[in-house]
N, C-alpha and C positions, 0 to 999 in steps of 0.2 A: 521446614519440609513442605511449605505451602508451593515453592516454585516448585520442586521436582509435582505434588500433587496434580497440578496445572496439566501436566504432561502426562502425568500419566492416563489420569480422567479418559482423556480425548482417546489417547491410545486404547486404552483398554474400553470405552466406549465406542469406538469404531469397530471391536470386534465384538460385540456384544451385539451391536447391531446386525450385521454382517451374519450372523447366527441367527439372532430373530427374526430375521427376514425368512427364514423357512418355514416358521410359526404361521408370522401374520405381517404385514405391512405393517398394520397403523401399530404394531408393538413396534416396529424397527425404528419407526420414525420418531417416537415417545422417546426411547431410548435414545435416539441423536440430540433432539431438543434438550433432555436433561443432563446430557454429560457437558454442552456448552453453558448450560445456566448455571451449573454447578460451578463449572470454574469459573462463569461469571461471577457469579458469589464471591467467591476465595478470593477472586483479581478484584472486589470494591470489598471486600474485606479487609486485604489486606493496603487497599490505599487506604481505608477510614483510619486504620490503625498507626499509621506512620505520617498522612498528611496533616493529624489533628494533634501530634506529638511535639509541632515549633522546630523542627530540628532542619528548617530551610538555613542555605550556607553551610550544615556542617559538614566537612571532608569525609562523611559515611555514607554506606550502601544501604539500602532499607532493611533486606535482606540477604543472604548469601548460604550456598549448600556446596560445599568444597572436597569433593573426595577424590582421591589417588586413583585411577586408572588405568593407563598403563605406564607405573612409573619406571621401566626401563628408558622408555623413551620421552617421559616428564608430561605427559598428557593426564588431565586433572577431568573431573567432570563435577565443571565450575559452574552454576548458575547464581547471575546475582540482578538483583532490582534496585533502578534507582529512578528518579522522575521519568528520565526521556523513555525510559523502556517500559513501566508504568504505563505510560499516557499507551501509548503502542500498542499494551497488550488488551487495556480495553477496548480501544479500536478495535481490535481484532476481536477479541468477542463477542462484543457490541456487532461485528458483521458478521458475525459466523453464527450467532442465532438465527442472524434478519435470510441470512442461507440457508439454514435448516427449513426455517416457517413460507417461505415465498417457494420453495420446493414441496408443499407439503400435498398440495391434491394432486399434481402431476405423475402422469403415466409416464414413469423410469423404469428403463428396462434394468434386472439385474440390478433391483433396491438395494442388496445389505449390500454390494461389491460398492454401489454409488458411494452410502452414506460410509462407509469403513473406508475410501479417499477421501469424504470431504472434511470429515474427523482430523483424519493423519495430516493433511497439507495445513492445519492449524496447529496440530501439534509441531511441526515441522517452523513454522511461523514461529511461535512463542517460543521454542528452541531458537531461533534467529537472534529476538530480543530479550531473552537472559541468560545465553553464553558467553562466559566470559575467558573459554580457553577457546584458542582460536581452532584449534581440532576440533573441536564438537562445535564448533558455528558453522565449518565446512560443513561438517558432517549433519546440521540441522539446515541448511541452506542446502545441500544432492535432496535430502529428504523432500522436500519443498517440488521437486522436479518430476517424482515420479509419478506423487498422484495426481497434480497436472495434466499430466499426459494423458494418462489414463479418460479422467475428465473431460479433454477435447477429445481425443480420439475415439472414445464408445458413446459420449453421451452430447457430442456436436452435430452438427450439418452437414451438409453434400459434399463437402472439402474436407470433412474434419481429420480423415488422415493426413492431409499437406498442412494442414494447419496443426495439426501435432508435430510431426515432426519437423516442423521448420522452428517452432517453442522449443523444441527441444534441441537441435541442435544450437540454436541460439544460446540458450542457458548453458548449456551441457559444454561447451569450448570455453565458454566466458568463465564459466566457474573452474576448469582446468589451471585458466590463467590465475587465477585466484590463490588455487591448491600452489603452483609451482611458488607464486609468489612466497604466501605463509611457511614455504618450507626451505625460501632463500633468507627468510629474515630469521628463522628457527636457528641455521645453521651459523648465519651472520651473529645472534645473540649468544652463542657457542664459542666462536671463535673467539669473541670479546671476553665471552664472562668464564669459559668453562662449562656452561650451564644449560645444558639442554631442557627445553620448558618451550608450553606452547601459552601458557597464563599468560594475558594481558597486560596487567598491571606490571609483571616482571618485562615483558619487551617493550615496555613505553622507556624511551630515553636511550636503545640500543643503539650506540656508535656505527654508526653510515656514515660513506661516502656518499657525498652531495649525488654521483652519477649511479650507485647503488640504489640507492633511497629512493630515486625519481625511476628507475625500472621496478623497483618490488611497487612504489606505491603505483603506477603505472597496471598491474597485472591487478590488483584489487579495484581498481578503479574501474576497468572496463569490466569486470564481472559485473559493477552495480550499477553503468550506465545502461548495460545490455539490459537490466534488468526493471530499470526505472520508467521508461527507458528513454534512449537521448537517441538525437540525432546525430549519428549518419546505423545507427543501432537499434531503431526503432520498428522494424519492419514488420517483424515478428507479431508485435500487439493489435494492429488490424483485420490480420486475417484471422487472431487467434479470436478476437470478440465477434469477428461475423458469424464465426460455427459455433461457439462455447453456446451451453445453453445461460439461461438468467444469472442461476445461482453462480455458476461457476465466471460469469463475468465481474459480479461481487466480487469474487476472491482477484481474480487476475488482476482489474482495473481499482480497486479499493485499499487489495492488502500487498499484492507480490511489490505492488510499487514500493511500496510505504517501504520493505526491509532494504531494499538498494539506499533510499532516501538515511534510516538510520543507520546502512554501513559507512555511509560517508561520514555522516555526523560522529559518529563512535571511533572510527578505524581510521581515516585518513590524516586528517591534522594531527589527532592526537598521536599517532606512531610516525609520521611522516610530514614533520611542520615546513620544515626547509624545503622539500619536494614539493608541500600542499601551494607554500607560497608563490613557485618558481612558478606552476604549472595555474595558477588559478585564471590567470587574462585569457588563457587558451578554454579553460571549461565554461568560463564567462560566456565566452563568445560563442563557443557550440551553445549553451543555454543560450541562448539571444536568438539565435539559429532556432533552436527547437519550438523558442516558443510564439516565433511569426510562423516557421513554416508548416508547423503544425495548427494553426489555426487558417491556413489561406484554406490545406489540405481537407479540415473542417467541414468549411464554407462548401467545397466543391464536390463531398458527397453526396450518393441518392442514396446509399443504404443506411438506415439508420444507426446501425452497431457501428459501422466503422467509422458515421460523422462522430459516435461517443467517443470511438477507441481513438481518435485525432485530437480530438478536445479534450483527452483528456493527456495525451501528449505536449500538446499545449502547456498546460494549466502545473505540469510537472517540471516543464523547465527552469518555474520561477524557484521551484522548489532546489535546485541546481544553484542557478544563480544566486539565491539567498547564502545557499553551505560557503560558497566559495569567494562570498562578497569580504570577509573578513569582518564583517559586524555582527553584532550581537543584537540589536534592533531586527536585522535581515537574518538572522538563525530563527528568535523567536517565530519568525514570520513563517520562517519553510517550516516551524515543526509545527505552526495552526494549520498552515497550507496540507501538509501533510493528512493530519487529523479530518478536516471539513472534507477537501477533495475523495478523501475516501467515503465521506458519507453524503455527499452531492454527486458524485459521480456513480455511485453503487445506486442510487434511488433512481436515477436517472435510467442506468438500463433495466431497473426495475421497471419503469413506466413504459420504454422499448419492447423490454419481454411482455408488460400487458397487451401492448398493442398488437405486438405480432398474435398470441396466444387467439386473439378476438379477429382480428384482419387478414391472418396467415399470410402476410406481406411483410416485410423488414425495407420496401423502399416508399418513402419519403412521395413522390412523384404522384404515387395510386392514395394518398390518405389524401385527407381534406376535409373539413366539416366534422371530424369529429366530438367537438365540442355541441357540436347537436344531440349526440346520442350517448355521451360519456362525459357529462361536463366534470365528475371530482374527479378521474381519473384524467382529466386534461386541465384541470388546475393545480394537482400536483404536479403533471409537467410544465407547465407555466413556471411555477415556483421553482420549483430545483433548475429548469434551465436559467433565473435570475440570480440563483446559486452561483451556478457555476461562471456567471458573467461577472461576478461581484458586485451584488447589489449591497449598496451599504446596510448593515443591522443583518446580517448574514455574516457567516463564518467565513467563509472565500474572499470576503471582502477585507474581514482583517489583516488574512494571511498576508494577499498579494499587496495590500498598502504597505504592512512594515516592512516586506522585501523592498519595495521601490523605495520606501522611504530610508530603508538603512545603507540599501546599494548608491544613492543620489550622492550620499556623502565623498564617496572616492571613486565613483565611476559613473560620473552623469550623462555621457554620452549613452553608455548599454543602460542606465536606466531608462531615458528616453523611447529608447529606441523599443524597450521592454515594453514599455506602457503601450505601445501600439496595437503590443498584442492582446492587453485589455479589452482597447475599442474594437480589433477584430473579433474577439470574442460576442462582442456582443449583437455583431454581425449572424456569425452563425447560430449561433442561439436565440436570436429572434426568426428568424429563417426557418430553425424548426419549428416552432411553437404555430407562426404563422401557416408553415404548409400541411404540414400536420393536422392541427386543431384549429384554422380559422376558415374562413371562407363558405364556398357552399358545401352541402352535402350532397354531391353529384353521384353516388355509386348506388344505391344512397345506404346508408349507414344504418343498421338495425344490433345496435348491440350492447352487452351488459355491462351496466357500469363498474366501478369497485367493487369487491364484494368486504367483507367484513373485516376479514383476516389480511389482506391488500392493505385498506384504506388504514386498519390501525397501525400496518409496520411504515407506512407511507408517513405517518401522521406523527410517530415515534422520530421516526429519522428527522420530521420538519421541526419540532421542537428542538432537537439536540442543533440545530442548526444555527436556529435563531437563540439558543441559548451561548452557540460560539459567538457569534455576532455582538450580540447584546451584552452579555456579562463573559470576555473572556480570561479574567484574571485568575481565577482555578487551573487554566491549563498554566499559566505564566506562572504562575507559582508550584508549582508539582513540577516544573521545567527545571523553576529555577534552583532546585532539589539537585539538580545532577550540573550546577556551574561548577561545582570544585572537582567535578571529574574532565570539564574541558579546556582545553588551553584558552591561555589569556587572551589572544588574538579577537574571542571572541566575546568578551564579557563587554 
């Protein structure tokens, strides 16, 4: 009962809050904090309880809650845990506290309306990563969408209604393709078996034609590129990080990616290995694409948000390239990439939102010298921008090595050509750092550094960083938890 808890929590935390907020603030906001700690709890709860048990390699789920729904039409309401979705879900809470507390002195309008979406698009998340009937993954995946919207359109910037709904119809088409999809392969495992069912485990191995298989796995695919996001689909995520405020860029550029990242990893090989194969030199090479043209793209902003919302377009494609490399050196690699990028790039516009917060400026051009009057608050962005360049004994660094290093084997040209977008990386990330925080202090700069609650979630995130970096075979092994759930292509 610990997965359905998970969900609930949040759920009925987000109304709880929602309600308190006519009391008092600082009760609404107590209440948000502790519905995510709680399930943080239950989520290293429930890893202490099954990662210290030895049962790495066995063909089981850590957990599982399987009941009948609507069985006329065979829809189960299946949650189950197993390493990869694990690792994910504490990500995900691990960021959705660091969202509650980096929101917490801020004047938000329509408090308990805020914290009751930013509750629900996590519960909507962890529904992502432990459904395991494909109805309720849709169905947790629209969830994901609304409060979203909500998010950029009440509580973003000057654009925030074009930037809502260009988010939304982005997701909101992509995820149709998705729906039509799951409901051609429903009817496809029907025709075979008899057997109407939306369960997972029953449609792995369902009889397709080669040109079947490559249109269904085709309509799943582009829901999660849109969502990752790739290029020529990527549009969406710059304008939505220029208006989002801080927190809600956490969720967008830390966690919405990361569920596109584990539908591929879950959904595509495994139900669609012969389509996965046919089609992989083509996602290769858009990944290859994403992740130069999103770093030139980078390079060539003034406004802060959307040099992040490019880098971290970037930084996603290796994550692409790794899924579709066909090695298991290059999966391990996208699923650390996955993990760090969400916490280098979420601290990152943490340090963005401080700036503006103190500057009321988001471009790049008017800062300068602030290392005069902010130096911890500009050596955390020092740091997370060598984060996200991949600085060896950092997390980003393992990720993008074993991508390159697993893709080299059978595709050395895109890996080459991949690594470039390392060295450009490193281009714009020292770019910021320098314009930003070095030179003189011409305006001149009078302002407050960290404050307490800042510097410790700042400080929290740098450890978990340098502990990917440094020791990451806990993730590898909690991974390697869920190899007898993926085809062998990839072991």
């Amino acid at each position: 009962m610990i997965l359905l808890w998970l969900i609930v929590v949040l759920v009925g935390g987000g109304l709880l809050a929602w309600l308190a907020a006519r009391i008092h603030p600082l009760l609404c906001r107590w209440i948000s904090l502790a519905a995510v700690l709680v399930d943080l709890a239950l989520a290293l709860f429930e890893a202490s309880r099954h990662l210290s048990s030895g049962n790495a390699g066995m063909n089981t789920w850590f957990e599982q809650v399987d009941w009948s729904w609507i069985p006329q039409f065979g829809i189960h309401f299946h949650l189950a845990l197993d390493g990869l979705s694990l690792l994910l879900v504490l990500l995900t809470l691990v960021l959705g506290v660091v969202s509650v507390v980096i929101s917490w002195s801020a004047h938000i309008k329509a408090l308990g309306f805020y914290h009751l979406n930013l509750l629900w698009i996590l519960a909507g998340i962890l529904g992502v990563f432990l459904s395991l009937d494909l109805f309720l993954f849709y169905f947790s995946w629209e969830l994901m969408l609304i409060p979203m919207y909500f998010l950029i359109a009440i509580w973003g910037g000057e654009r925030r209604t074009y930037a809502a709904v260009k988010f939304f119809l982005f997701t909101q088409l992509s995820g149709l393709l998705m729906l039509i999809a799951i409901l051609a392969l429903y009817f496809a495992h029907y025709h075979a078996t008899g057997v109407y069912t939306f369960q997972y485990t029953a449609l792995l191995g369902t009889p397709l034609s080669p040109h079947t298989a490559m249109w269904i796995m085709l309509g799943f695919f582009i829901a999660f590129a849109v969502k990752l996001p790739m290029f020529p689909f990527h549009t969406w995520l710059p304008d939505a990080c220029a208006e989002a405020s801080t927190a809600t860029n956490v969720i967008l550029a830390g966690l919405l990616a990361t569920t596109a990242g584990y539908g591929m990893i879950r959904f595509l090989f495994p139900l669609f290995p012969g389509a996965f194969r046919a089609f992989a030199p083509v996602a290769m090479t858009l990944a290859v694409i994403t992740i130069l043209y999103g770093a030139i793209l980078a390079f060539s902003q003034t406004n802060l948000m959307r040099l992040l919302a490019y880098a971290s377009i970037s930084h996603l494609g290796f994550v692409l390239l790794g899924i579709f490399s066909g090695s298991g050196i290059a999966l391990q690699g996208a699923v650390m990439t996955l993990i760090a990028h969400g916490i280098s790039t979420s601290a990152l516009f943490i340090v963005a939102g401080s700036i503006e917060d103190r500057t009321h400026t988001r471009e790049i051009g008017v800062m300068g010298g602030l290392w005069d009057t902010v130096p911890r608050l500009s050596g955390a962005g020092l740091f997370f921008a060598l984060a996200s360049l991949g600085l060896p004994g950092l997390g980003d660094f393992v990720g993008e090595f074993l991508i390159l290093l697993g893709t080299y084997r059978a595709h050395t040209a895109m890996t080459v050509v991949a690594a470039c977008g390392v060295l450009a990386a490193t281009f714009y990330a020292l770019r910021f750092v320098q314009r930003a925080f070095q030179g003189p202090n011409l305006r001149p700069w009078r302002l407050p550094d960290l404050a307490l609650r800042e510097g410790l979630t700042l400080g929290a995130m740098m450890v978990v960083l340098l502990w990917l970096g440094l020791y990451p075979q806990p993730v590898f092994h909690t991974f390697a938890q869920a190899a007898n759930h993926l085809p062998a292509l990839w072991r």
